[in-house]
C-alpha positions as CSV (number, residue, x, y, z in Angstrom):
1,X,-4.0,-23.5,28.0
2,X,-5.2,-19.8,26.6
3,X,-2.7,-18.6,24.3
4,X,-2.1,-16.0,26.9
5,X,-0.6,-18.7,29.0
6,X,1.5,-20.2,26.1
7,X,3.4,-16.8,25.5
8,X,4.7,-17.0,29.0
9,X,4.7,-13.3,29.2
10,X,3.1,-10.6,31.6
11,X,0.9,-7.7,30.3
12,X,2.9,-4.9,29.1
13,X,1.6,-1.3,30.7
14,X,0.7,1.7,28.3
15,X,3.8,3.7,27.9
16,X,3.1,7.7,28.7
17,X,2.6,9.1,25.5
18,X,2.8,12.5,24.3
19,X,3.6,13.6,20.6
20,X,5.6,17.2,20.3
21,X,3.5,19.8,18.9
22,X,5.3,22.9,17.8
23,X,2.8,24.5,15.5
24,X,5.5,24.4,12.7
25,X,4.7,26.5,9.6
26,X,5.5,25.0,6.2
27,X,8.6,26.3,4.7
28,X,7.2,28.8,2.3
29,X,6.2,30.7,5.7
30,X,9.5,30.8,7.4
31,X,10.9,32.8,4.4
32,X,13.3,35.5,5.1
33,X,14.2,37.6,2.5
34,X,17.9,37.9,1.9
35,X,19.0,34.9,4.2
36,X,21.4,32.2,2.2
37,X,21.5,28.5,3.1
38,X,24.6,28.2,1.0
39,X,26.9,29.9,-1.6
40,X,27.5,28.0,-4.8
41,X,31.2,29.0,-5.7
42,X,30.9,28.9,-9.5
43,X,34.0,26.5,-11.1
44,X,35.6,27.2,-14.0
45,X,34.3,29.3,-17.2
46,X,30.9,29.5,-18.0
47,X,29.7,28.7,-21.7
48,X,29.7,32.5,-23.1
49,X,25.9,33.9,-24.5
50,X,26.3,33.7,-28.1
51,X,27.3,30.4,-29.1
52,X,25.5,28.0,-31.2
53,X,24.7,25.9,-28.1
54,X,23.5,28.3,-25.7
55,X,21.1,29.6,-29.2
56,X,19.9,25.9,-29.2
57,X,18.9,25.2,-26.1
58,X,18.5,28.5,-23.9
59,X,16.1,30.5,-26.3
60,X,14.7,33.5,-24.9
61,X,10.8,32.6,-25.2
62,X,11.5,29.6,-22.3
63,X,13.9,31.7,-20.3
64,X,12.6,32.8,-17.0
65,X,12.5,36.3,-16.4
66,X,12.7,36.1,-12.3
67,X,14.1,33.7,-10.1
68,X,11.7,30.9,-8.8
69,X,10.4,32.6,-5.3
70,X,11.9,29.2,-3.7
71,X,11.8,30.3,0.7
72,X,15.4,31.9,1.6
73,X,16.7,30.3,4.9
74,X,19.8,29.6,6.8
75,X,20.9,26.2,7.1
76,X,20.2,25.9,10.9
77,X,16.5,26.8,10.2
78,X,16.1,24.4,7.6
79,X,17.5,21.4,9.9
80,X,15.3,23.0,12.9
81,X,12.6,23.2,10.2
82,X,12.4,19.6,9.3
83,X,13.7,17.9,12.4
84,X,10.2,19.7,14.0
85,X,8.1,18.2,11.5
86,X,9.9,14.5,11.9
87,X,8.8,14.9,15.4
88,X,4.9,15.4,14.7
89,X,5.6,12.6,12.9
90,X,4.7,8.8,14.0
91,X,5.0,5.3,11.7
92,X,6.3,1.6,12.0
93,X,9.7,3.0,13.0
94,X,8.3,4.5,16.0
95,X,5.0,3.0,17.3
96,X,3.4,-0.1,17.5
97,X,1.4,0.3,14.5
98,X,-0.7,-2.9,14.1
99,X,-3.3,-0.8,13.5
100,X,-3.0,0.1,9.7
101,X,-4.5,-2.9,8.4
102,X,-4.5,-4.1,4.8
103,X,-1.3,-2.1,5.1
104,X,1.5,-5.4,6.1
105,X,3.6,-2.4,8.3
106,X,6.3,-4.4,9.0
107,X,9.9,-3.7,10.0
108,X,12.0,-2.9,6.7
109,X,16.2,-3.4,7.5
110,X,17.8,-0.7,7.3
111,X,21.0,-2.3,5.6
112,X,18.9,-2.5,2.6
113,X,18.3,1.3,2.5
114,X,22.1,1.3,2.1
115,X,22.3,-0.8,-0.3
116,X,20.0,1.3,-2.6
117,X,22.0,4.6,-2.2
118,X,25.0,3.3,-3.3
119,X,26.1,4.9,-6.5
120,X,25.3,1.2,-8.0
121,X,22.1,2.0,-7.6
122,X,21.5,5.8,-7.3
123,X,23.8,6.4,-9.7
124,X,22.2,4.3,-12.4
125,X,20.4,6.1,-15.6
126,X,16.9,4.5,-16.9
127,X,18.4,5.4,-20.2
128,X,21.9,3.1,-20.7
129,X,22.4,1.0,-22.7
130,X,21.6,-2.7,-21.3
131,X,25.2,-3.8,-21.7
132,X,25.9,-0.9,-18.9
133,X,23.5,-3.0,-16.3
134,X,23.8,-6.1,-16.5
135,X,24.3,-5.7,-12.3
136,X,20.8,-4.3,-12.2
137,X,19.2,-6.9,-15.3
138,X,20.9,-10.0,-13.5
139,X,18.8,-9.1,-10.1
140,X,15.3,-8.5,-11.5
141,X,16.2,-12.0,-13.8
142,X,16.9,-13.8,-10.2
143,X,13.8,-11.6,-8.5
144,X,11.7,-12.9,-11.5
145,X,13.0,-16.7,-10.7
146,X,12.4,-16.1,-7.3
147,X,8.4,-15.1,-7.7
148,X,7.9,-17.9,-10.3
149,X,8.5,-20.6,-7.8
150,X,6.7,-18.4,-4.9
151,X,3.4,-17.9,-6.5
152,X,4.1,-20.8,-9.9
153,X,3.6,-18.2,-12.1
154,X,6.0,-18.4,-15.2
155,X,6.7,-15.1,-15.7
156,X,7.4,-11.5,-13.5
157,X,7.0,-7.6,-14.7
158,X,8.3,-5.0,-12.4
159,X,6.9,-2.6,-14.1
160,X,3.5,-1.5,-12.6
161,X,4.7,1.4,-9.4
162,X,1.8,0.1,-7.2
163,X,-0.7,-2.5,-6.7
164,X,-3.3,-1.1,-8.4
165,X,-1.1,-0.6,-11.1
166,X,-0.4,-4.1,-11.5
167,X,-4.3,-4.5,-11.5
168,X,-5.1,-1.9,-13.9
169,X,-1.8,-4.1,-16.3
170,X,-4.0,-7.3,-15.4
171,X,-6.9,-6.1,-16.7
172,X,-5.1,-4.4,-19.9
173,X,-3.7,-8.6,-20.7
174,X,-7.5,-9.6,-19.9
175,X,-8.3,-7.1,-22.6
176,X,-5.7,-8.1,-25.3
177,X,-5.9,-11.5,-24.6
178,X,-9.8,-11.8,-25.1
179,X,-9.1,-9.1,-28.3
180,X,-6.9,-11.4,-29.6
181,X,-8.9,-14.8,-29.3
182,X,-11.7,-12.8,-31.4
183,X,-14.0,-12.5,-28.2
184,X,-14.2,-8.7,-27.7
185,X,-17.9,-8.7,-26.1
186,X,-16.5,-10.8,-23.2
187,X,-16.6,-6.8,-21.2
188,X,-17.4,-8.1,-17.5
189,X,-15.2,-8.5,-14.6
190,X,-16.5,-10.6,-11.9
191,X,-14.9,-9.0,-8.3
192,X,-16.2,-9.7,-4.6
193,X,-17.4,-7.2,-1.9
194,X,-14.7,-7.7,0.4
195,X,-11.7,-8.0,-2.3
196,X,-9.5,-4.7,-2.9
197,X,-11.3,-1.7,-4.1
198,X,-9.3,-1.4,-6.7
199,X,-10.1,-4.6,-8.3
200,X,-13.4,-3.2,-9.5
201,X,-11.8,0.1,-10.1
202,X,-9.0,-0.2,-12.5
203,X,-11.1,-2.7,-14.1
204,X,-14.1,-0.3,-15.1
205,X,-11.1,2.2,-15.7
206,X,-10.5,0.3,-18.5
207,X,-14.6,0.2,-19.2
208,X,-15.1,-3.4,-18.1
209,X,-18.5,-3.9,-16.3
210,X,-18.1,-4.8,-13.1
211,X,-20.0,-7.4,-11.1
212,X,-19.4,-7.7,-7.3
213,X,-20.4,-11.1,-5.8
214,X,-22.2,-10.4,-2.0
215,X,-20.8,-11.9,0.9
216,X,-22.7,-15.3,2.6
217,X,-24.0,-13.6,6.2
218,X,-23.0,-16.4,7.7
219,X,-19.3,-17.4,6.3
220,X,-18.0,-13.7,5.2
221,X,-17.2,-15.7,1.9
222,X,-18.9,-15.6,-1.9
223,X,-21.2,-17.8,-2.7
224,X,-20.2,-20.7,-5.3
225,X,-23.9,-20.1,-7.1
226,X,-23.9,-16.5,-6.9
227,X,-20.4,-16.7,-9.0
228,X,-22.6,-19.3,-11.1
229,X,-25.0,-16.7,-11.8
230,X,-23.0,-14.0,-12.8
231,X,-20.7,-16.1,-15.1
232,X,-22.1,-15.4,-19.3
233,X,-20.3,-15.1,-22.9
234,X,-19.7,-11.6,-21.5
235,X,-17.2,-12.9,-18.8
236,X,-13.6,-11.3,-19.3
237,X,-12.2,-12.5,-15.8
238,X,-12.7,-13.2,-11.9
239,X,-10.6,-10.6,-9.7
240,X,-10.5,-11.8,-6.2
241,X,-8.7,-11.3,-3.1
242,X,-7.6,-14.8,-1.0
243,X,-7.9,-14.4,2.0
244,X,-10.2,-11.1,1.5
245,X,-10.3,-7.9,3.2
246,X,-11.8,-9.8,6.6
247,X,-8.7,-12.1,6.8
248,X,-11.0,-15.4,5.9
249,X,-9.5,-18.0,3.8
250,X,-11.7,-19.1,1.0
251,X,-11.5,-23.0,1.1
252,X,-13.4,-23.1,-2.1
253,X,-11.3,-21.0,-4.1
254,X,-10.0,-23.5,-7.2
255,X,-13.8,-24.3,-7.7
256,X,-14.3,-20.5,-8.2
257,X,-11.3,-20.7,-10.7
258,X,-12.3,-23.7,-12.4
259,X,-15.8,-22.3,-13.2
260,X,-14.6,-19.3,-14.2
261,X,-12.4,-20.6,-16.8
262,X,-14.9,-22.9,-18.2
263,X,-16.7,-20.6,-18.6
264,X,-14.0,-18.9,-21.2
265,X,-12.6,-16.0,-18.0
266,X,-9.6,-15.2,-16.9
267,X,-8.6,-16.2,-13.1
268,X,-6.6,-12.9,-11.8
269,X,-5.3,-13.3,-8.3
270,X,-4.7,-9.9,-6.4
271,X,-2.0,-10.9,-3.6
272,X,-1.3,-7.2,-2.9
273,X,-1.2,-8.8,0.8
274,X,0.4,-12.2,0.8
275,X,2.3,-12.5,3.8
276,X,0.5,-15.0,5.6
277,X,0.5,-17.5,2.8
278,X,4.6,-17.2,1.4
279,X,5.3,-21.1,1.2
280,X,1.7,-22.6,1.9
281,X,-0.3,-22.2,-0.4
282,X,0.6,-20.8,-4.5
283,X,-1.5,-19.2,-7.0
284,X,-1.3,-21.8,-9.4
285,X,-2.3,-24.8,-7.2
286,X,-5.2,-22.4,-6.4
287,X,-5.7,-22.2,-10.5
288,X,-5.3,-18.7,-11.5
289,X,-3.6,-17.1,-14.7
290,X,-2.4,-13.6,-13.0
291,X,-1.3,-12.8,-10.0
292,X,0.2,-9.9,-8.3
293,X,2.4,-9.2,-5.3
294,X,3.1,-5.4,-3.6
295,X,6.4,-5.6,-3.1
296,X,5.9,-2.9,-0.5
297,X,4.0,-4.8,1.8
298,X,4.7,-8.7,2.0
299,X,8.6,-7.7,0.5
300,X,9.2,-5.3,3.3
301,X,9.9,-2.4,1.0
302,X,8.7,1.0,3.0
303,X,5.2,1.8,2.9
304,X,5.9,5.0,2.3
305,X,1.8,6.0,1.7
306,X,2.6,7.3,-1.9
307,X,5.1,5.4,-3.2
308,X,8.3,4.4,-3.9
309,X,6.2,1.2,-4.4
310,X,6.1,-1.8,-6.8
311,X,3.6,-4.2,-7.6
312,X,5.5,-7.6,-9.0
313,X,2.8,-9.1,-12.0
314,X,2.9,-12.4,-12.7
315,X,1.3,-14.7,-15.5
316,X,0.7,-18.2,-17.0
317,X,2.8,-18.9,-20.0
318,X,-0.7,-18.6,-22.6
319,X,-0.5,-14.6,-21.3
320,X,3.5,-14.3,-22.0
321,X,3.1,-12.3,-25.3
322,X,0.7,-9.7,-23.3
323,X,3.2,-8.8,-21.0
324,X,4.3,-5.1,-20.8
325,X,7.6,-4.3,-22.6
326,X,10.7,-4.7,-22.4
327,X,11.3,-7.9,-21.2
328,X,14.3,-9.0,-19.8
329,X,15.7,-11.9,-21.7
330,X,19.0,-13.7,-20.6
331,X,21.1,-14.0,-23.9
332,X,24.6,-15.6,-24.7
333,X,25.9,-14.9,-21.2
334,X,24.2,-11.5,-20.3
335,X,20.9,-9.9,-20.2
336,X,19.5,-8.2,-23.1
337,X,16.1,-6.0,-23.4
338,X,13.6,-6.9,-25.7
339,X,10.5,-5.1,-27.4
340,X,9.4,-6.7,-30.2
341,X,6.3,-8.6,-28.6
342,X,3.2,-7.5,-31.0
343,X,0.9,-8.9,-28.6
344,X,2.0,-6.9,-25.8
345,X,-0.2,-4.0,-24.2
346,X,2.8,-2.0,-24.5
347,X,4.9,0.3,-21.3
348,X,2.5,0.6,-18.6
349,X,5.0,2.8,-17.2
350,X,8.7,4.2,-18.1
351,X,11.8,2.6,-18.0
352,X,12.0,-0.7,-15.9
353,X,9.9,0.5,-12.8
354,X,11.4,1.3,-9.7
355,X,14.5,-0.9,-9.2
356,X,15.3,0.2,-5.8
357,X,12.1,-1.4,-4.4
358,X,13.1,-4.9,-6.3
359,X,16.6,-4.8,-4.8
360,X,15.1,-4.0,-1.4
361,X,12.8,-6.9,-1.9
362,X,15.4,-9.2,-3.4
363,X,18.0,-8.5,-0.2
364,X,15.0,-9.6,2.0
365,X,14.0,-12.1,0.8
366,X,18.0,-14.0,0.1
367,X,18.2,-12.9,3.4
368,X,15.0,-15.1,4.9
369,X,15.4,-17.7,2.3
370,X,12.0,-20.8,1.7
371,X,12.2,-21.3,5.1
372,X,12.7,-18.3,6.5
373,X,9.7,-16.7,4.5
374,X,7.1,-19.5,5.3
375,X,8.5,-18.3,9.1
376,X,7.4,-15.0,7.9
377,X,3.9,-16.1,7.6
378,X,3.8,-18.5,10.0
379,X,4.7,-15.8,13.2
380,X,2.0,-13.4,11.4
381,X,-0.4,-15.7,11.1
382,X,0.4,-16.4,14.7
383,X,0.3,-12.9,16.2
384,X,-2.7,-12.4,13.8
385,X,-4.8,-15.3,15.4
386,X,-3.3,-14.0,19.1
387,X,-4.7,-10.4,18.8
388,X,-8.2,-12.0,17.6
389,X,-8.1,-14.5,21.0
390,X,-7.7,-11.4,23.2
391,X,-10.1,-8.6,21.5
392,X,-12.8,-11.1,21.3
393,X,-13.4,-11.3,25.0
394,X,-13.5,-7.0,25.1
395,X,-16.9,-5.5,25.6
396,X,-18.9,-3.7,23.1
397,X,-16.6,-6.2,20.1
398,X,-18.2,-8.0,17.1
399,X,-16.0,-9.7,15.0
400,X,-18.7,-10.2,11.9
401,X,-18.5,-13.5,10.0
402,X,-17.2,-16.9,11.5
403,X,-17.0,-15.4,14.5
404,X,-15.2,-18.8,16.5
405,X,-12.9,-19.5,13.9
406,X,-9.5,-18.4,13.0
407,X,-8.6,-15.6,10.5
408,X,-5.1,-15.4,8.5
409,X,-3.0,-12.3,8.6
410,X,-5.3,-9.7,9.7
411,X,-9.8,-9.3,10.8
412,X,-12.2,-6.6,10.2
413,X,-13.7,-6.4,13.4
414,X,-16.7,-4.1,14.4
415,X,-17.7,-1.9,17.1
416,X,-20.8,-1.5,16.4
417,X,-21.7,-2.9,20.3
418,X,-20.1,-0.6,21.5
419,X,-21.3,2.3,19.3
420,X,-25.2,1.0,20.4
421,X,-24.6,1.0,24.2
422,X,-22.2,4.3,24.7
423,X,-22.3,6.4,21.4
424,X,-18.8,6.0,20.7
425,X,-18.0,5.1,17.5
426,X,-14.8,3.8,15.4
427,X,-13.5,7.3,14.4
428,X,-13.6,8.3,18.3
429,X,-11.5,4.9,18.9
430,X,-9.0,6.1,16.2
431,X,-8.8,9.5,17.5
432,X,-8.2,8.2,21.4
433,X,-5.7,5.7,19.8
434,X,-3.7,8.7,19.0
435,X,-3.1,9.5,22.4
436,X,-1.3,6.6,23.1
437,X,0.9,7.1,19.8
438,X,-1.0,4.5,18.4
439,X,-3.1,4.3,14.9
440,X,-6.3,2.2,14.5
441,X,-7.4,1.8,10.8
442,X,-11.1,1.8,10.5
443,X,-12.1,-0.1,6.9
444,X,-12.2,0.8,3.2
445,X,-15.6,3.1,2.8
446,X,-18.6,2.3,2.6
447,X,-18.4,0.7,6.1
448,X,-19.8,-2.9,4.6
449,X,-19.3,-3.4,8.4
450,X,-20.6,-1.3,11.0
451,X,-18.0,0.7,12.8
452,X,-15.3,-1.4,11.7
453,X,-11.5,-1.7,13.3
454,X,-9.2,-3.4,11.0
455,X,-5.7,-4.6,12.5
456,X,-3.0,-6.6,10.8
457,X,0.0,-7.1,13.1
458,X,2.3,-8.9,10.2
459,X,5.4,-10.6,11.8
460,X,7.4,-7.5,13.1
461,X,6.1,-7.1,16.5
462,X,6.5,-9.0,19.4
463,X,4.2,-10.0,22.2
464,X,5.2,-6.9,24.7
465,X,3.8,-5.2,21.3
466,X,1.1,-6.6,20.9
467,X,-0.1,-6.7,24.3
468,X,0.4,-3.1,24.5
469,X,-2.0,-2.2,21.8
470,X,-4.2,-4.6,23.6
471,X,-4.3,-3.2,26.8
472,X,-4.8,0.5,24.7
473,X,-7.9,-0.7,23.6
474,X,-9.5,-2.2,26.7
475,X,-8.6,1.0,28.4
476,X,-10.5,3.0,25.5
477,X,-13.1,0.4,25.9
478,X,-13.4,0.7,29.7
479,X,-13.5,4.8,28.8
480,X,-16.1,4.1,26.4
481,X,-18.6,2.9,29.3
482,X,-17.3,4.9,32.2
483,X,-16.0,8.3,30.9
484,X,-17.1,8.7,27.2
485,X,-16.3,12.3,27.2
486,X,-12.4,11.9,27.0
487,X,-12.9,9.2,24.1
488,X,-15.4,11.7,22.4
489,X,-12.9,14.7,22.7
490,X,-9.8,13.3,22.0
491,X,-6.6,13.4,21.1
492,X,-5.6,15.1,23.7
493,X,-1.8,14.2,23.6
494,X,-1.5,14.6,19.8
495,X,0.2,17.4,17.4
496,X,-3.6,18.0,15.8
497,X,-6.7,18.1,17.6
498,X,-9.6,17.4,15.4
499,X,-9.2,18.7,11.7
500,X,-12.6,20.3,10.1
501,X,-12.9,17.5,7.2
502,X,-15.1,20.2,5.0
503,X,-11.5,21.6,3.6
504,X,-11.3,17.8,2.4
505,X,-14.9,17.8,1.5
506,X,-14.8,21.3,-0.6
507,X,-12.8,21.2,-4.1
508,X,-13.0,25.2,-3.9
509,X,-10.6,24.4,-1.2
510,X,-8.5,22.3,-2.2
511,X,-4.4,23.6,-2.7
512,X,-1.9,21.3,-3.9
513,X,0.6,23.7,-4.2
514,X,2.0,26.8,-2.4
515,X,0.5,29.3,-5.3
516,X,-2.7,27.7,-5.5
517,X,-2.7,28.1,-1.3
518,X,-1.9,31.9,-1.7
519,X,-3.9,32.7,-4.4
520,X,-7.2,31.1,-3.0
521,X,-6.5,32.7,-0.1
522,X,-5.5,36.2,-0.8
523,X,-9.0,35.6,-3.3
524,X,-11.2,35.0,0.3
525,X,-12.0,31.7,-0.7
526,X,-10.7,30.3,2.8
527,X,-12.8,32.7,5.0
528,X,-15.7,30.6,5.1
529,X,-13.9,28.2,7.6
530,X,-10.9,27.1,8.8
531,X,-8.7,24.6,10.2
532,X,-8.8,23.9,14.1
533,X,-5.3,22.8,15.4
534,X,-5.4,23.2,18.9
């Protein structure tokens, strides 16, 4: 019985797409001089010029001389403003978006949104005293219990705002730690070519060598002797992904640990994308000293591209007194805040990082409970394994490395077949995607695999979903061979046509900020080129 068959369901059809596209301007444009969104009705009497205060803290040399030239609109226009750009707007709220692998999109309740804006939360100041939150302390305690017995760790920060922030804190505790045991010269990180990017590069942020391990042709995996090889008295630690970037499981993964740490090395685990192991397999069992988690992937905190985000760090009791400060410590009854851990590499970031995201990720996961979160990863291992069953058989697909077997929560697959017999390559796919208000992730650059496609469909989406992204891409496919011009041109059904990638390309373009738009542009340095949009 294909798995096809099991589901018991029928092929969904491709819905009609087509995105609004209303050429909006950004607000700074829309400005009309003299219009008022709202009147501030001052209350009460205003602290008089003169008095010692106002000397101390509104001094003439920091006193603006003219208003900030913020954009003057009426209310109306600024809802018709934003509610235009929400429409040119797609994500995991609106489309079937399987397609941003390495990403875990997955569906985040909305009661925990709710939760967070209460004054509770909202309201709370990074800067009371602890005996003020002992609300907020007693969930990150019960979030820090909760990760321990996930992963076996003893011990969880919330600090680091991302996952690469949690690496770049892993590597600062490989740092202390080996400082600290008198072995400074141990200054090489061992990574692999398909773990996270930023594995090597926070590492060599920190000015760690970095040695990445090849990939076996034949498996995807590393190789157990080239790990032999690159192991010396220089060895800080082994950063690896499990399963890496492709999705394979690597079997041998406590040997890897075990040589590692004979060696004198550090085992760091980056699970910035656990959620088809969550009550199957642990980072201890697997024997590693750090680990981290992104709470806003596997913990269904919003994506959100830049953040809020939190990556949960976990260590081994050895690497307790490297831990960044404070540390929550439960004390006669309560929670106190504690600093005074020489060891430690210090704050890796203000305050207590972001405490919304842990509350989000707390409510989900005493929502789910053990069982429900192995049924997490169970279902995405699941609709994983049923998307790779179904592309396989497309023309024109490759799916590099163990090609018959099973993958875990997502595959890097490549269509580089069908690149060689119609022209049409991955960014095409991702750009004909579009006009079915669908996204298809290509790979981390360089392309280790030619004209890669990446998908992870986590355990949000149903079958109707997933079939729908399925039949997307044999239609693209079937395009490909029979009419390559509309995959070549496209999106035709988006907000943006193709955008000239020089402006991304040219620093003497680049404009993070209205001023620095109008004054490279009133300067000429924007004739060269510019921007198609239709």
């Amino acid at each position: 019985m294909t798995m096809k068959e099991a589901s018991g369901t029928k092929r969904s059809s491709i819905r009609d797409f087509h995105q609004a596209r209303w050429n909006e301007p950004i607000i700074f444009e829309l400005n009309q001089p003299g219009e008022v969104g709202i009147e501030v009705v001052q209350s009460g009497e205003a602290e008089e010029p003169g008095s010692s205060l106002w000397e101390d803290i509104a001094l003439s040399s920091i006193l603006r001389q003219d208003p900030p030239a913020l954009p003057e609109l009426g209310q109306m226009q600024i809802l018709k403003h934003y509610l235009r750009l929400s429409q040119e707007t797609l994500g995991a709220d609106f489309n079937v978006d399987v397609g941003q692998g390495t990403c875990t999109v997955k569906y985040s309740p909305k009661v925990n949104e709710e939760l967070v804006r209460s004054h509770k939360v909202a309201g709370v100041h990074p800067l009371q005293e602890a005996e003020t939150i002992q609300g907020t302390l007693t969930i990150l305690h019960k979030t820090d219990l909760i990760f321990r017995e996930i992963s076996g760790m003893d011990g969880f920060c919330f600090q680091p705002r991302s996952g690469t922030h949690a690496i770049l804190a892993m590597a600062s505790i490989v740092r202390a730690y080996h400082e600290d045991q008198g072995n400074p010269e141990r200054n090489e990180v061992i990574t692999t070519m398909f773990s996270h990017p930023s594995d090597a590069a926070a590492a060599h942020t920190l000015g760690f060598k970095i040695i990445s391990l090849p990939q076996d042709p034949s498996t995807g995996l590393p190789r157990i002797e080239d790990l032999e090889n690159a192991l010396s008295d220089r060895t800080a630690a082994l950063f690896i992904t499990n399963p890496e970037d492709t999705g394979i499981f690597n079997p041998d993964i406590v040997k890897f640990t075990e040589l590692t740490q004979n060696n004198g090395g550090l085992c760091c685990y980056d699970q910035a994308n656990a959620n088809g192991l969550l009550g199957i397999t642990r980072a201890r069992e697997a024997g590693f000293d750090m680990c981290f988690f992104n709470l806003h992937k596997t913990f269904s905190i919003p994506h959100a591209c830049g953040g809020p985000a939190s990556g949960a760090l976990g260590v081994v009791d050895k690497l307790v007194p490297y831990f960044p400060i404070p540390h929550v410590v439960e004390r006669d009854g309560g929670f106190t805040l504690e600093e005074d851990f020489p060891k430690s590499i210090g704050k890796i970031g203000s305050y207590l990082g972001v405490v919304p995201a842990v509350i989000r990720a707390y409510a989900w996961i005493m929502s789910l409970g053990a069982e429900g979160l192995k049924q997490v990863s169970q279902t995405a291992v699941l609709n994983n394994n049923y998307l790779l069953h179904h592309i396989r058989q497309m023309k024109g697909m490759d799916i590099p490395y163990s090609k018959d077997g099973f993958r875990i929560e997502q595959v890097r697959y490549s269509w580089q077949k069908l690149f060689e017999d119609t022209g049409i390559s991955t960014e095409d796919i991702v750009n004909r995607m579009c006009d079915h208000g669908m996204h298809m992730w290509s790979s981390h650059h360089p392309f280790i695999v030619p004209n890669p496609m990446t998908l992870e469909p986590t355990e949000s989406y149903s079958i109707a979903e997933l079939d729908e992204y399925i039949q997307a891409l044999e239609s693209i496919v079937e395009e490909a061979y029979n009419n390559p011009e509309i995959v070549k041109t496209a999106p035709h059904k988006s907000c943006i046509h193709q955008v000239d990638h020089s402006w991304l390309d040219d620093p003497r373009k680049w404009a993070i900020t209205w001023r620095a738009y109008v004054k490279k542009r009133d300067s000429g340095a924007y004739l060269e080129s510019s921007v198609s949009i239709n």
